[in-house]
N, C-alpha and C positions, 0 to 999 in steps of 0.2 A: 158559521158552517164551512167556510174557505178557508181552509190553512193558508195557502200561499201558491204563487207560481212556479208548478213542479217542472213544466219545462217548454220548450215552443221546438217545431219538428220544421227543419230544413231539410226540400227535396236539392241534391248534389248530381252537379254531372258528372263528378269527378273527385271518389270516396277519397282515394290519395293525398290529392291534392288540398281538399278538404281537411283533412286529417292532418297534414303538414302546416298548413297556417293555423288550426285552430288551436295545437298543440305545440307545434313548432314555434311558430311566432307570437301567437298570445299567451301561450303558457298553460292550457287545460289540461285535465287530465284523462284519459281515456277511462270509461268507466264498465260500460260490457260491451257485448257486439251482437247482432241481430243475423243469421245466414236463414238464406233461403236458395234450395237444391242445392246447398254445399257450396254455397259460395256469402263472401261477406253481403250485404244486402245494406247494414245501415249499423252505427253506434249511438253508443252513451258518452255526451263528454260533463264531467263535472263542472260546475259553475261555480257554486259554492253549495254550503253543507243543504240538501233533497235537494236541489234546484238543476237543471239538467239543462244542455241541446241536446235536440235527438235528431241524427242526419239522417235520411236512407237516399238510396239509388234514382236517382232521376228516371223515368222511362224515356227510353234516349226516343222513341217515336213521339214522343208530346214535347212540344215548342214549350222551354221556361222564357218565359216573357219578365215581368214585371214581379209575379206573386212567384215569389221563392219561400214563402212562408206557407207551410202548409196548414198549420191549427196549431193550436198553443193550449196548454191543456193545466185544470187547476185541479191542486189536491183537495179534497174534503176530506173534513172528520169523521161523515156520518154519509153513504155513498144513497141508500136509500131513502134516506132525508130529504137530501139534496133534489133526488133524482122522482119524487113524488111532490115536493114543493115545485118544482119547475112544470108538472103536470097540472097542479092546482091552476096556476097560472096560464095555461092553455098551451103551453111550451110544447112542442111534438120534441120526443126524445128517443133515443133508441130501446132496445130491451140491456139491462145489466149482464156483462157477461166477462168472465175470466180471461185477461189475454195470454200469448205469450209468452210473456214475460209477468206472468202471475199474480197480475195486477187485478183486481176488480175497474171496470170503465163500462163507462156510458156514453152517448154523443148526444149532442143537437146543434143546432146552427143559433146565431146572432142573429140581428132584425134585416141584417147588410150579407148574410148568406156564408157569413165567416164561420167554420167547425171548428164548437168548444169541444174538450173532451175534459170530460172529468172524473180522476180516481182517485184510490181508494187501494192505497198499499198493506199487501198482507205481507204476514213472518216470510214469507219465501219468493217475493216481489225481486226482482234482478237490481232494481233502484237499491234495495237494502244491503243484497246481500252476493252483489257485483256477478252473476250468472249469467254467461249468454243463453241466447233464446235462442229458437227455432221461429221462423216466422211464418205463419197457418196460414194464412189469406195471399 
């Protein structure tokens, strides 16, 4: 049912700077961008062929402590599947819905309170077809 690890989301205090070492100095690639009211908000950097980080904006009023990871999220084959087997199981998940960045996604948390997210790329998903988004939430 898991394809593999589509990508793990670091919140940044500092998109630039960020963006300079991850590109700059390790070498990634920049893959789209995410704005909210017109301003950058967070990106895509490639990793290797589907495999992503995905940055966004710190909220400069919340302390980044320790957890800089914010949820790491896996691709499925089958989003429905997936996201009714995890029910069976007694798993609370979210409802399926369209993000963004045109993705089908789900959530639920680990047993330790860590957010899986898990999607389900369509023909017109930004991962495929390098589009920045708009970001609704």
């Amino acid at each position: 049912m898991i394809k593999t690890l589509a990508h793990i989301c670091i919140f940044s205090k500092d998109l630039t700077r960020s963006l300079d070492f991850y590109c700059g100095a390790l070498g990634l690639k920049r893959h789209f961008d995410f704005f909210k009211d017109g301003a950058l908000f967070g990106f895509y950097l490639q990793v290797g062929p589907g495999q992503f980080i995905e940055f966004f904006k710190a909220d400069p009023a919340v302390e980044i402590r320790n957890q800089r990871i914010h949820h790491f999220c896996l691709e499925v084959e089958d989003i429905d599947a997936m996201r009714d087997t995890l029910i069976r199981r007694g798993v609370e998940v979210t409802a399926k819905k369209l993000g963004c960045d045109q993705t089908w996604q789900f959530w639920c948390k680990d047993p330790d309170g860590t957010d899986l997210e898990f999607q389900q790329y369509t023909a017109q998903s930004s991962q495929l077809i390098r589009k920045n988004c708009i970001v609704d939430w």
